[in-house]
C-alpha positions as CSV (number, residue, x, y, z in Angstrom):
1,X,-28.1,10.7,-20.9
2,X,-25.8,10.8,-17.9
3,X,-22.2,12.4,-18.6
4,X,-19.1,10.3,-17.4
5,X,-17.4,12.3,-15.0
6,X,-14.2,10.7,-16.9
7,X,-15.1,12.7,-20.1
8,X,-14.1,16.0,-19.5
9,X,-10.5,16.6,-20.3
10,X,-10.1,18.9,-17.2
11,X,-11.9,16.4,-15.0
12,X,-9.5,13.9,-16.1
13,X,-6.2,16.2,-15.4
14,X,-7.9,17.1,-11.7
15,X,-8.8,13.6,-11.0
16,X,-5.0,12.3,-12.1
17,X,-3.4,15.2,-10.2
18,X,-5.8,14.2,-7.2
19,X,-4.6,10.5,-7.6
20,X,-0.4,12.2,-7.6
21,X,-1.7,14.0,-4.5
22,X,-2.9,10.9,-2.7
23,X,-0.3,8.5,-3.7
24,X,2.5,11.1,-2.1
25,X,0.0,11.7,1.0
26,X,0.3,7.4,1.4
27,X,4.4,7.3,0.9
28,X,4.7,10.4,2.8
29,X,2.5,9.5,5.7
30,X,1.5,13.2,5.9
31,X,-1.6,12.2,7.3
32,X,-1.1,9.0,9.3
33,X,-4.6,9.3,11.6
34,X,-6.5,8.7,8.3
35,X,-6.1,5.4,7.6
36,X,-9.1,5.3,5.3
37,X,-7.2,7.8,2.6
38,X,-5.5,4.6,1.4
39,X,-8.8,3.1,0.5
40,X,-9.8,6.2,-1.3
41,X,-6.6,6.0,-3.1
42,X,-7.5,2.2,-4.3
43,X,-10.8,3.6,-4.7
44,X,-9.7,6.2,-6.9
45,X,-7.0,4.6,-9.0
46,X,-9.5,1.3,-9.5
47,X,-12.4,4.4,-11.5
48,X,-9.2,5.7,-12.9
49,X,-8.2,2.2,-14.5
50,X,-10.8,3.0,-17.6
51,X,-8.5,5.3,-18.8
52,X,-5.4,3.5,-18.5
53,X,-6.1,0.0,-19.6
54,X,-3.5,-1.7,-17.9
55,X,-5.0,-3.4,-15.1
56,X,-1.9,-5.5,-14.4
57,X,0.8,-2.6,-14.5
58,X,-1.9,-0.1,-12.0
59,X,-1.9,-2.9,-9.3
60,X,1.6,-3.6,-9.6
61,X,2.7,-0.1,-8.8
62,X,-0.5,-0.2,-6.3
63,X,1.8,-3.0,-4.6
64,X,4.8,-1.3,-4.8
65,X,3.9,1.5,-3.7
66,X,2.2,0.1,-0.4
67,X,5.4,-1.9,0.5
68,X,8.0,0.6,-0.2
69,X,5.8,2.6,2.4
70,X,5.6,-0.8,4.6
71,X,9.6,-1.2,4.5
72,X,10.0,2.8,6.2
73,X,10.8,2.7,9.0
74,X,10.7,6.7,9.6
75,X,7.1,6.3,9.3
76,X,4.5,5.3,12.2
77,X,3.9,2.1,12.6
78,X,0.3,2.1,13.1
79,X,0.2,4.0,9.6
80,X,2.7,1.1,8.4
81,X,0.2,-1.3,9.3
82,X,-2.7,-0.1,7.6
83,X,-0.4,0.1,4.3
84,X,0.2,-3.8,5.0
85,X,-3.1,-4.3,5.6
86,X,-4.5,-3.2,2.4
87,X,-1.6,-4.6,0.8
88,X,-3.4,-7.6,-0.1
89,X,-6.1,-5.8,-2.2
90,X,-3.7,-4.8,-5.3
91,X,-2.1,-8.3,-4.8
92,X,-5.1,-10.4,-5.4
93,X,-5.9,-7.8,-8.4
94,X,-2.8,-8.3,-9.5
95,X,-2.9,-12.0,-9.3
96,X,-6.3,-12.4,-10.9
97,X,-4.9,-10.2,-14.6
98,X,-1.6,-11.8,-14.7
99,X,-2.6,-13.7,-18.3
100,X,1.1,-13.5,-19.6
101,X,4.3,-15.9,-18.5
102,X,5.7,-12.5,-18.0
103,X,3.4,-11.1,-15.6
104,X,2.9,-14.5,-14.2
105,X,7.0,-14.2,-13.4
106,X,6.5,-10.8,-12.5
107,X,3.7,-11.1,-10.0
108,X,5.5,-14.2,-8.3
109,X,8.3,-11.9,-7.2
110,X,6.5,-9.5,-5.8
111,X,4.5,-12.1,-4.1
112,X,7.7,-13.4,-2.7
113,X,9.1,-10.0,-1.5
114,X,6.3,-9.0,0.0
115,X,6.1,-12.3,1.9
116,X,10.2,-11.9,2.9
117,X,9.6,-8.2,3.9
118,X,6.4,-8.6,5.5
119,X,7.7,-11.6,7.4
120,X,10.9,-9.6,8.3
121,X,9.3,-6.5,9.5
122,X,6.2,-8.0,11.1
123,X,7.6,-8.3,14.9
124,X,8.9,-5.2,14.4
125,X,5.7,-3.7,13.4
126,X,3.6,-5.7,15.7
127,X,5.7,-4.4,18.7
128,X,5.7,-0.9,17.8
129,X,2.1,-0.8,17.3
130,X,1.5,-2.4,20.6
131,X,3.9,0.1,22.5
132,X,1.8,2.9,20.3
133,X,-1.6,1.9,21.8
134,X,0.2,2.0,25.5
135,X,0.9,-1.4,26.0
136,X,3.7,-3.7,25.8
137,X,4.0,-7.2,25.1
138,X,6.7,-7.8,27.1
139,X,10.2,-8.0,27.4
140,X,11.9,-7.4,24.8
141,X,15.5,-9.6,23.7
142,X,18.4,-8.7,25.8
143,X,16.8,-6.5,28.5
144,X,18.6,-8.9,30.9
145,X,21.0,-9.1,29.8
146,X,24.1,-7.8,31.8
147,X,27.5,-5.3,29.9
């Protein structure tokens, strides 16, 4: 008989802290050139979610998290754009357990925000990026203009 690795108490307490230490490594962007730390955090939190039981609530503060850390701008952009690209992983997950008119309500506002921030920060994002990788995309508003 195989032993869940979800069993042991103290495996439980490491894997939770783990899950703290990655969650503040995402928000923090204390390790921007490793985008694929954000999908070990989903990865992570989604073998966690036997323990928890609350689907909806886990990808809800999945989403939050990833948009708070979207809507920095003291972080790198490139490192802000991996967070809005797997943004739409918790979303769909959180769309697909919303059973309740509650959660319904609850994961149409964070649908909508994430569309109003997302749509406000994306030429801002998609600019910085391109100036990151060296090139430009031209000129930007009011460079002619004259004081």
């Amino acid at each position: 008989m195989t032993q869940n690795r979800f069993t042991n108490t103290y495996s439980q307490m490491w894997l939770r802290n783990h899950q703290r230490k990655l969650r503040q490594a995402i928000r923090n962007a204390s390790q921007p050139d490793t985008p694929n730390l954000i999908n070990e955090w989903l990865q992570l939190e989604q073998e966690l979610l036997c323990l928890s039981g609350s689907y909806f609530t886990v990808y809800a503060n999945q989403c939050r998290l990833l948009l708070e850390t979207v809507c920095d701008e003291f972080l790198p952009s490139h490192w802000r754009c991996c967070c809005l690209d797997a943004l739409n992983k918790p979303l769909l997950s959180m769309k697909a357990y919303a059973r309740t008119a509650n959660e319904i309500q609850h994961y149409n506002a964070l649908a909508n925000e994430i569309r109003t921030m997302t749509h406000y920060l994306s030429a801002g994002l998609s600019h910085q990026a391109s100036t990151f990788n060296g090139q430009s995309t031209g000129a930007r508003p009011h460079d002619n203009d004259t004081y």
